[in-house]
N, C-alpha and C positions, 0 to 999 in steps of 0.2 A: 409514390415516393420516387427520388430521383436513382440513377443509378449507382450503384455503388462503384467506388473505384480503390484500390489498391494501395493508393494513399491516404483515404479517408482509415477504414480498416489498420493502416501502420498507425494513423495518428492515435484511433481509438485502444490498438492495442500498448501503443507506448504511455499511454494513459497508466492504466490498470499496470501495466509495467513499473511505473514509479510511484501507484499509490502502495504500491507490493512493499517496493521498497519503504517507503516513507514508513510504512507499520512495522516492519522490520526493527527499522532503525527507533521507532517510539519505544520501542518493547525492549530493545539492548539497552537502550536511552535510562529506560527507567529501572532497569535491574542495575544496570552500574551504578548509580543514583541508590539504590537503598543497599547495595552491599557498600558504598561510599558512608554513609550515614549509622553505621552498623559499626564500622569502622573506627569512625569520629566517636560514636558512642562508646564503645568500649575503651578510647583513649582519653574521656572525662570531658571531652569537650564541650563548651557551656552551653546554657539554652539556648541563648538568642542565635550560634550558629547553626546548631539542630533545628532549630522553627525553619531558619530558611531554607536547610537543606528540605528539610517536609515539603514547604511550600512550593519547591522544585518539585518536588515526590508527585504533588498533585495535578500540576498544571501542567506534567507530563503524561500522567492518568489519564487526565482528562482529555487530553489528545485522541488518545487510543481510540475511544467510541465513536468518535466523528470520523474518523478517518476508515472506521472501517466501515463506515454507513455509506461514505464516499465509494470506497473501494465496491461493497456489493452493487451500490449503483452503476458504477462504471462497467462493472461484468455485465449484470443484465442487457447493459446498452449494447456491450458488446457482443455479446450470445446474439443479440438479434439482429445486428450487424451480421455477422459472422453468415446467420442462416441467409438471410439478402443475397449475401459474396459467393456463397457456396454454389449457385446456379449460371457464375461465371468461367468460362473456360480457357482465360489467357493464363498462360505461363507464369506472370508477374501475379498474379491473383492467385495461385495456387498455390507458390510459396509463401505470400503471405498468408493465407490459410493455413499451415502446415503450422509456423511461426506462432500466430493465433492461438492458434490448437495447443500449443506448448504453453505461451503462455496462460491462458484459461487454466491450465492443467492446474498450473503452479499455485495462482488465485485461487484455488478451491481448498 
């Protein structure tokens, strides 16, 4: 395998970085979405706008599980990344290791 460089490793960790984010924001996404609809419900509001708030409900659900199949992916990729990197010893390699490290942390 070729060698690893310091920018491969930043891109792989800014990866796992914004799928962190993106489930984050699925999961806030979808709790505003049913306390939104909870809301509407107790204020009598008809079916047909409850169906589609639902219909929001789910196709944000649905999100959730791809994206975190993504996100383990992208960890393992980078776990093994990571191990590659770790037998380099420039400056610039070591803090993104260190970086790395953190993020990983945060992913778990």
């Amino acid at each position: 395998m070729a060698a690893i460089t310091a920018r491969d490793l930043k891109i792989q960790t800014d990866v796992v970085r914004r799928l962190c984010k993106e489930l984050d924001s699925y999961k806030s996404e979808l709790h505003a979405h049913e306390e939104k609809v909870k809301q509407l419900s107790a204020e009598g509001e008809d079916e047909a706008r409850l169906r589609q708030w639902s219909n929001v409900i789910e196709e944000t659900r649905n999100m959730i599980p791809s994206t975190e199949a993504r996100l383990s992916e992208a960890v393992s990729k980078l776990e093994d990344t990571l191990a590659l990197a770790q037998t380099s010893s420039s400056s610039e390699m070591q803090k993104q290791i260190v970086e790395t490290e953190n993020v990983l942390e945060r992913a778990k």
